[in-house]
C-alpha positions as CSV (number, residue, x, y, z in Angstrom):
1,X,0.0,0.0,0.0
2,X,2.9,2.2,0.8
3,X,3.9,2.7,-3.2
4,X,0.2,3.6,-3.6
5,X,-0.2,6.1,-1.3
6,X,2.7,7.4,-2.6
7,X,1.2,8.1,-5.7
8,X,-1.8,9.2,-4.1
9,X,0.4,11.7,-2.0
10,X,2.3,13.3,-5.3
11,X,-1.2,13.3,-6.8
12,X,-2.9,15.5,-3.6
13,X,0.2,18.0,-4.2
14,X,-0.2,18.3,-7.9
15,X,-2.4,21.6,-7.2
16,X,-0.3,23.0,-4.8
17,X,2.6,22.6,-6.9
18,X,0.9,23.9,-9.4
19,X,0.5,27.5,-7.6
20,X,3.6,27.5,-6.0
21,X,5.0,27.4,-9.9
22,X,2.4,30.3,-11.1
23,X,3.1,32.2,-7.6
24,X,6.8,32.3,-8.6
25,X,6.3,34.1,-11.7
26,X,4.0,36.4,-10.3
27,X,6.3,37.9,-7.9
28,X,9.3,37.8,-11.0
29,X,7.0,39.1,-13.5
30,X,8.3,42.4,-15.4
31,X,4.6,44.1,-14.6
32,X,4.7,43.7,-10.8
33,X,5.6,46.7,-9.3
34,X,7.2,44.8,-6.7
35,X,9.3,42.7,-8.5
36,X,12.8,43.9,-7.1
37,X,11.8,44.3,-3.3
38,X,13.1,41.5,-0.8
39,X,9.2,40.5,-0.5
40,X,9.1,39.5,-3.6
41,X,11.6,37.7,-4.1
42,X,11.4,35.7,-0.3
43,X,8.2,35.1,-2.1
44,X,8.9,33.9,-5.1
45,X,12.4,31.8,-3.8
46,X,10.0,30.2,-0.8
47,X,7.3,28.8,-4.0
48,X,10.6,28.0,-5.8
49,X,11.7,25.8,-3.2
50,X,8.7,24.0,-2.4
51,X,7.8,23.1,-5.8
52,X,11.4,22.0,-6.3
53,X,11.0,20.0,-3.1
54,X,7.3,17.9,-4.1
55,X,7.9,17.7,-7.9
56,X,8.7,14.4,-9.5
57,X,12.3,14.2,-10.9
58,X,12.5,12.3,-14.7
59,X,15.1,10.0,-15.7
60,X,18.3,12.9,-16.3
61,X,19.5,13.5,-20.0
62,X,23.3,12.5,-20.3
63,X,23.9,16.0,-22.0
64,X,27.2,15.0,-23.3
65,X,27.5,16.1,-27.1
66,X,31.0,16.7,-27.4
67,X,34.6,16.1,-25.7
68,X,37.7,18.0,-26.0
69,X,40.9,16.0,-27.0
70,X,44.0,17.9,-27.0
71,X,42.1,21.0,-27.8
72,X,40.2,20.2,-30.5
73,X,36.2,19.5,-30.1
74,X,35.1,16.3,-31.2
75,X,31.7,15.6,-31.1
76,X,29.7,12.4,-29.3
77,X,26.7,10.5,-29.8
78,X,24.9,7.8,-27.2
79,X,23.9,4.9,-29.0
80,X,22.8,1.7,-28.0
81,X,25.4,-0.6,-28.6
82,X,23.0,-3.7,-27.3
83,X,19.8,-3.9,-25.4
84,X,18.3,-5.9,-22.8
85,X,14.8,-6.3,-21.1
86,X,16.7,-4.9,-17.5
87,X,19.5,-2.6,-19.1
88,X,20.9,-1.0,-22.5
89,X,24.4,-1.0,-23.1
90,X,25.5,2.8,-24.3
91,X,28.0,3.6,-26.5
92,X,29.4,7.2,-26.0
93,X,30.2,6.9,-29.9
94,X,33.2,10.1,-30.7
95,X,33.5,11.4,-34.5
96,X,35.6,9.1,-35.8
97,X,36.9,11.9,-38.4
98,X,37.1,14.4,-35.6
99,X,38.7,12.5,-33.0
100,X,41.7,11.6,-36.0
101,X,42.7,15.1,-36.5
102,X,42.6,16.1,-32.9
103,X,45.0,12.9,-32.4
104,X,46.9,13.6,-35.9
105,X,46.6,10.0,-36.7
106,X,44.7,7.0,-36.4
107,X,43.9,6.0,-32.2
108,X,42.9,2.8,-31.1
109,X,42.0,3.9,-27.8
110,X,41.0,1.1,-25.0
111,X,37.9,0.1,-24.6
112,X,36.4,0.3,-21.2
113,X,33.2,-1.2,-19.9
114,X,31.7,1.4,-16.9
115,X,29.7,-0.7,-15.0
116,X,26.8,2.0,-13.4
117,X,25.5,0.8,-9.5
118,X,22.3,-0.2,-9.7
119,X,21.2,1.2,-5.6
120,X,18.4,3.9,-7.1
121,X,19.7,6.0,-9.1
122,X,20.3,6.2,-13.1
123,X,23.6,5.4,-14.6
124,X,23.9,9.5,-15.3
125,X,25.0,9.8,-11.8
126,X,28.4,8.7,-13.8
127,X,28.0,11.8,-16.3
128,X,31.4,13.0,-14.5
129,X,32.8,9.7,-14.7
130,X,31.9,9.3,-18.7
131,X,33.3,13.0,-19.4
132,X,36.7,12.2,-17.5
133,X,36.9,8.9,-19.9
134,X,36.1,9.8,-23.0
135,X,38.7,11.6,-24.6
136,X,41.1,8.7,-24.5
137,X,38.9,5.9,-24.0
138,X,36.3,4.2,-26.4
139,X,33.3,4.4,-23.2
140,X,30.5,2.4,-22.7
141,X,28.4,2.1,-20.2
142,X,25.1,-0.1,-18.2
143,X,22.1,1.9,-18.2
144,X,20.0,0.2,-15.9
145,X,16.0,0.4,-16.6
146,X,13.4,1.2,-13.9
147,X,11.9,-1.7,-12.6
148,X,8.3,-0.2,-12.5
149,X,8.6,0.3,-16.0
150,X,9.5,-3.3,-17.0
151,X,6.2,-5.3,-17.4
152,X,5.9,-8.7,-15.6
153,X,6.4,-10.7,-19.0
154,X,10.0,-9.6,-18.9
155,X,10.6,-12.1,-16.1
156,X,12.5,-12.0,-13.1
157,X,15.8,-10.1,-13.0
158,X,18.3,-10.9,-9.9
159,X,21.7,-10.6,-8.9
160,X,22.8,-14.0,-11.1
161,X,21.2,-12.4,-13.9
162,X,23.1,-8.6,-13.6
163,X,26.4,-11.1,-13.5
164,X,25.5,-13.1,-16.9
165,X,24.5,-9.3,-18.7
166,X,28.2,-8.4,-17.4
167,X,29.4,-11.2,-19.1
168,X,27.6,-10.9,-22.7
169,X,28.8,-6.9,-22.6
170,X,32.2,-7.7,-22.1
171,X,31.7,-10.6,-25.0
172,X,29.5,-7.6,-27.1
173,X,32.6,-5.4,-26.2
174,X,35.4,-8.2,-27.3
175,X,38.3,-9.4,-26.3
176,X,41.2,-6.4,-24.9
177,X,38.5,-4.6,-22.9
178,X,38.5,-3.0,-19.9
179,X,35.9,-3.0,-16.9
180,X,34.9,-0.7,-14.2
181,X,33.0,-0.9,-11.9
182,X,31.7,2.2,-9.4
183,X,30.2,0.7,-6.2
184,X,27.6,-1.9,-5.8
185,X,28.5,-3.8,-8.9
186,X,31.9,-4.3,-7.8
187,X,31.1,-8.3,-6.2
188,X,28.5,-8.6,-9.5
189,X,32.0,-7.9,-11.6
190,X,34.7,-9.8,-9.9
191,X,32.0,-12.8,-9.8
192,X,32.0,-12.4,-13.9
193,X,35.9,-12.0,-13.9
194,X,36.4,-15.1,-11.8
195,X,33.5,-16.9,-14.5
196,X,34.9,-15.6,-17.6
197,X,38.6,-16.8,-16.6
198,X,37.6,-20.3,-15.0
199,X,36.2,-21.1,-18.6
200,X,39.2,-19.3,-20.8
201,X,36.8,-17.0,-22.0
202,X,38.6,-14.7,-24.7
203,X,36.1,-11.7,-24.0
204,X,37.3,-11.8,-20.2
205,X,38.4,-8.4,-19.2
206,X,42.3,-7.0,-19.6
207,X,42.0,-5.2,-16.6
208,X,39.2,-4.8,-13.6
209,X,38.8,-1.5,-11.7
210,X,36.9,-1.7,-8.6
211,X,35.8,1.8,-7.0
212,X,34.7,2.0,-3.3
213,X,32.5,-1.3,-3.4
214,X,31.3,-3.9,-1.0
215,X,33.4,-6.8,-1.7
216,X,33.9,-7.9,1.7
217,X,30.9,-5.4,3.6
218,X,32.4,-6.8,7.1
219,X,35.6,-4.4,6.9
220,X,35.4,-0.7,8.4
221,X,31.2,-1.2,8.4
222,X,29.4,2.0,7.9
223,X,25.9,2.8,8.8
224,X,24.4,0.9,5.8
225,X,26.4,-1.9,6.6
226,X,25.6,-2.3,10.1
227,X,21.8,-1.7,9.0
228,X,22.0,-4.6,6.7
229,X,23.9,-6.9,9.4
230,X,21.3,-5.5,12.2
231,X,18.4,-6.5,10.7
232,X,17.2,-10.1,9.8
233,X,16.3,-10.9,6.6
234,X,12.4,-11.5,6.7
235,X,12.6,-7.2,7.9
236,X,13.7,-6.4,4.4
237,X,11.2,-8.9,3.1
238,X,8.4,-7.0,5.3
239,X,9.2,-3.6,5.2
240,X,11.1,-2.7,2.1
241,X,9.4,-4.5,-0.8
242,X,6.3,-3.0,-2.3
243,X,3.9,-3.5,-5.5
244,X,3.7,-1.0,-8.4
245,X,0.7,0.1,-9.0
246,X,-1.5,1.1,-12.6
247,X,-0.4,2.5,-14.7
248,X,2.8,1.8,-14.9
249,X,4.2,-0.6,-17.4
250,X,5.4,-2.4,-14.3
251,X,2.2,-2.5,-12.3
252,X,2.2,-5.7,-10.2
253,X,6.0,-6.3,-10.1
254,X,7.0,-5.9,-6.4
255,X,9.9,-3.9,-6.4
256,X,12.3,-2.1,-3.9
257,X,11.0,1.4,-4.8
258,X,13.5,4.5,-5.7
259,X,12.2,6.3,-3.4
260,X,12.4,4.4,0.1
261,X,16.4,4.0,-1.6
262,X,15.9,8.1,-1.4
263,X,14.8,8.9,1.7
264,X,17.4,6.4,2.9
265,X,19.9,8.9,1.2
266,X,18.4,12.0,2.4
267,X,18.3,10.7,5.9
268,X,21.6,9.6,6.5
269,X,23.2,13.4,5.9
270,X,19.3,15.2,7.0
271,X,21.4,18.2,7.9
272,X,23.4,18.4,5.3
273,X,19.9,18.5,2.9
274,X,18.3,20.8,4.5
275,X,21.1,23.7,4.8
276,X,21.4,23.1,1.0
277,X,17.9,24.0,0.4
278,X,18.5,26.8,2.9
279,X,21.1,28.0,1.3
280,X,19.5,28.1,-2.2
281,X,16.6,29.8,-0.9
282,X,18.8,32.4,-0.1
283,X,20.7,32.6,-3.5
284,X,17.6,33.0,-5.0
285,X,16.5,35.8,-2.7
286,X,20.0,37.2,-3.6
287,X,19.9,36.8,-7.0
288,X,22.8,34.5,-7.0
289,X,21.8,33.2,-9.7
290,X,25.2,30.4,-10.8
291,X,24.7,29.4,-7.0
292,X,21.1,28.3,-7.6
293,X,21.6,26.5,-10.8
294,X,24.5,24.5,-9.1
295,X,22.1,23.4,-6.6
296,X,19.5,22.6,-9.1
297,X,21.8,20.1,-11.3
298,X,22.7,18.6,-8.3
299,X,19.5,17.6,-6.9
300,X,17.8,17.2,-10.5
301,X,20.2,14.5,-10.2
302,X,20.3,13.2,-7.2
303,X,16.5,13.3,-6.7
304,X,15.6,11.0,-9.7
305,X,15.6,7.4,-8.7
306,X,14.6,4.2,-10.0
307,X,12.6,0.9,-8.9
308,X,15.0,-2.0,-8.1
309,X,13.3,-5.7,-8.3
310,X,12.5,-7.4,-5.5
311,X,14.7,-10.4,-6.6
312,X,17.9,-8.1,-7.1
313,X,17.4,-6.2,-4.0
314,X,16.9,-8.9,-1.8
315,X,19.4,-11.5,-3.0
316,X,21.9,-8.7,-2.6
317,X,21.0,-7.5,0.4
318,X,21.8,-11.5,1.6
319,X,24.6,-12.4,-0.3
320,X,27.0,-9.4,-0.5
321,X,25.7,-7.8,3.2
322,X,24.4,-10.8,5.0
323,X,26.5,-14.1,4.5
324,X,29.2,-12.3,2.3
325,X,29.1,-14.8,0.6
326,X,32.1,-13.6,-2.2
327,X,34.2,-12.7,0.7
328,X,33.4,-16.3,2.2
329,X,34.5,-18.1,-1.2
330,X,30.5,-19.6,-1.2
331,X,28.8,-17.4,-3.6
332,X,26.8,-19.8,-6.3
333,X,26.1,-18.8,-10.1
334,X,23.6,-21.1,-11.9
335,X,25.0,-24.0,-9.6
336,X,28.8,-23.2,-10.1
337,X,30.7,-21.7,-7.2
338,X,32.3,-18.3,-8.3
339,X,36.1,-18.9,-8.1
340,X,37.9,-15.9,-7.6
341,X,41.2,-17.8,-7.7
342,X,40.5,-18.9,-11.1
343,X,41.8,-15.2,-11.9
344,X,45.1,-15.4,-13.5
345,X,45.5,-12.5,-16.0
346,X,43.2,-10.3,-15.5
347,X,45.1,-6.5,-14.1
348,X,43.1,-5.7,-10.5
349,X,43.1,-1.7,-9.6
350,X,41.1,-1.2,-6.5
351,X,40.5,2.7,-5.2
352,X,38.8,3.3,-2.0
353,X,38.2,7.2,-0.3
354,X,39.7,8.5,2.7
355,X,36.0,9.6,4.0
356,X,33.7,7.1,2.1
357,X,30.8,6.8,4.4
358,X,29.0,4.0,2.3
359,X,31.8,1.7,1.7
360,X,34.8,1.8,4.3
361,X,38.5,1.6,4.0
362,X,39.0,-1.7,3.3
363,X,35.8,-3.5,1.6
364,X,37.4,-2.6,-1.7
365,X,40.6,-4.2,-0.9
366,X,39.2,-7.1,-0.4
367,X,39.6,-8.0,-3.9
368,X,43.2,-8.2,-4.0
369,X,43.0,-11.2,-1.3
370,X,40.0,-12.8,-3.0
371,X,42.5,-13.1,-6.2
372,X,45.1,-15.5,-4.6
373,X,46.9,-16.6,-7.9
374,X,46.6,-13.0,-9.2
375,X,50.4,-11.6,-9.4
376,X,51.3,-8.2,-7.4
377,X,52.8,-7.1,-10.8
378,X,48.7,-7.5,-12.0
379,X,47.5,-5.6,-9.0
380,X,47.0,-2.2,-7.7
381,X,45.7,-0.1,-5.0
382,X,45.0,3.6,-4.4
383,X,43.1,5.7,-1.1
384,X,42.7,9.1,-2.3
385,X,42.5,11.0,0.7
386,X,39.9,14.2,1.6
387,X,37.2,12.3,-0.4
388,X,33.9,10.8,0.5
389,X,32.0,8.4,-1.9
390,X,30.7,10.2,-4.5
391,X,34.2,12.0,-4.7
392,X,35.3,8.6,-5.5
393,X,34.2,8.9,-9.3
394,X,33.0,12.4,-9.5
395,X,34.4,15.7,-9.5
396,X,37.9,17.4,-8.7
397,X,39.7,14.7,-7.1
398,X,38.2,12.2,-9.7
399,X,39.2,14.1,-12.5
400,X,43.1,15.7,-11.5
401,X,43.8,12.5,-9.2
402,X,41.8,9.4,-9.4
403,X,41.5,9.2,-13.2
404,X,44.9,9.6,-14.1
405,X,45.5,6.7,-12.5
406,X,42.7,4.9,-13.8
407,X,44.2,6.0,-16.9
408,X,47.6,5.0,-16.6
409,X,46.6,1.2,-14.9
410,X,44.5,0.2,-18.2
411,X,47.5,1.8,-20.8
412,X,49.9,-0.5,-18.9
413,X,47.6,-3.6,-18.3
414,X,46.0,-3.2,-22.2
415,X,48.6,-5.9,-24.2
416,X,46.5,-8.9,-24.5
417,X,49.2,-10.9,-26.3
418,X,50.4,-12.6,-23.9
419,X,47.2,-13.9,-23.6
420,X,47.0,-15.4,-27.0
421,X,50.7,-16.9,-26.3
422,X,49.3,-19.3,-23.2
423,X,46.3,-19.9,-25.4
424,X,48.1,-21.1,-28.0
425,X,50.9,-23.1,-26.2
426,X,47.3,-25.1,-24.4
């Protein structure tokens, strides 16, 4: 009932919302009088704020037409390199022509595989992560659909099934490619790696880059963590999992909905939320206006979400932050156990932050121990310090410090060849 009244509850507001939109221009419009007194615009920043604050956030645009490559524009389209029922595969696709004469010859840049989390928010949450790649690397990335809007006849989708669509990407992507993966996905990836190189697959990834993630959930446990460990199973069950309601193209699937995930979000920094919108109330007021949009791209962003299944959510919820079972060397894939020693040749770079508040100091480094018969001259391991999650794979520190790293690791990890050498002497 929860998701319905919900609905019900955005539905009640719509009128309000409504004024508060046509109250705003009122008090802004050229033909009040009043327009450029501090009552007007208290007014019209206080309607501003609450119809920012009850409106419905869409799916975000990715807004990425172009990248600059040693100073020369080159433009970019987003494609659909492959599509499933539960995710597309986009290919951030840079004029071939363009990108030639802003190299000043032919580039046969890496391929790299950005593996979006899929925790309630859309795979443009990475838009800072996509524009730092780009303009040396051939991106693509998982754009994860919204459960509500997947009908039933789709079928199930759960955490063995986000581990095979890792798999046929990296086999759509070929063999040489490189894989990231930017929080939750990080156990769903290694489980893929550890598949892919138990069979000899040749699509298995050159290198794996695993950014403040949950491998092992026991280390330096944050709040979520110790939620997750806290609470028995059958509470999630219970109190997390609702049905989607007509007349969405998911009605009937229960789901995890985006926006219990949000208010999860919101909660855990309240005060944090609120002097934000305090503050922007008084940019507006000010007139300080490249303040206010700042704060508007920001929570345009970070206030749409998206339905998770139930199967996904609650399979993850027990294997990577109940029994651990990666960590533990038990995790099962369609009745094979997931192997991470089977990992021979495949370049591990794990990067954790300092102040990472979702995934502590050491649940990323897990990887490394995981990947027993991996060499040290195949692994890697970086804490940028002064960073929380998000700074992780998103702005200054991600761009100046973090990529370049990132960078550097897949250059030196991209020769395949000596992987055709073993091949061919078996």
């Amino acid at each position: 009932m929860l998701y319905s009244a919900y609905e019900l509850g955005y539905a009640a507001l719509t009128p309000a919302r409504v004024a508060a939109g046509l109250g705003a221009r009122f008090w802004r419009s050229g033909l009040n009088p009043m327009a450029d007194t501090w009552v007007a615009r208290a007014s019209a920043a206080a309607f501003d704020v609450f119809e920012n604050a009850t409106r419905r956030y869409p799916k975000p645009q990715w807004t990425l037409d172009a990248v600059t490559v040693n100073g020369t524009e080159v433009p970019v389209s987003v494609d659909v390199a492959a599509s499933k029922s539960f995710c597309d595969l986009l290919h951030f696709r840079r004029d071939p022509a363009a990108l030639r004469r802003a190299k000043g010859s032919f580039t046969d840049d890496p391929k790299v595989l950005i593996i979006a989390p899929l925790s309630g928010h859309y795979a443009t949450l990475l838009r800072g992560t996509v524009e730092a790649m780009a303009p040396d690397h051939d991106v693509y990335i998982t754009d994860w659909a919204n459960a509500r809007n997947v009908p039933l006849s789709a079928g199930r989708f759960d955490l063995n099934d986000f581990v095979d669509y890792l798999i046929d990407f990296l086999r759509h992507l070929g063999p040489g490619a490189h894989a990231m993966a930017v929080c939750q996905p990080g156990p769903a990836l290694l489980a893929a790696a550890a598949l892919m190189a138990e069979d000899g697959d040749p699509c298995r990834p050159a290198s794996m880059t695993i950014m403040g993630s949950p491998i092992d959930a026991r280390r330096s446990p944050t709040v979520p963590n110790l939620l997750a460990q806290e609470r028995a199973f059958e509470w999630f069950e219970r109190n997390m999992i609702y049905t989607v309601p007509p007349p969405y193209p998911g009605a009937l699937r229960r789901v995890y909905p985006g926006f219990v995930q949000l208010y999860s979000f919101l909660s855990m920094n309240h005060d944090r939320h609120v002097n934000a919108h305090y503050d922007y109330f008084k940019h507006l007021v000010a007139g300080d206006g490249d303040s206010a949009d700042k704060h508007r791209s920001f929570y345009d962003e970070y206030l749409s979400v998206l339905d998770l299944t139930e199967e996904f959510y609650l399979q993850t919820i027990r294997e990577v932050f109940q029994e651990f079972s990666l960590a533990e060397g038990k995790f099962m894939h369609r009745g094979r156990r997931v192997k991470p020693e089977a990992i021979v040749d495949i370049a591990l770079l794990t990067i954790e932050g300092e102040n990472d508040d979702i995934s502590g100091i050491g649940q990323t480094q897990a990887a490394h121990d995981l990947c027993v018969n991996l060499p040290a001259s195949l692994k890697a391991d970086y804490i940028q310090p002064g960073v929380g999650h998000y700074g992780v794979f998103n702005g200054g520190r991600w761009r100046k410090e973090i990529q370049p790293r990132v960078a550097k690791f897949m250059r030196a990890h991209a020769d395949v060849s000596g992987r055709a050498l073993r091949a061919a002497a078996e």
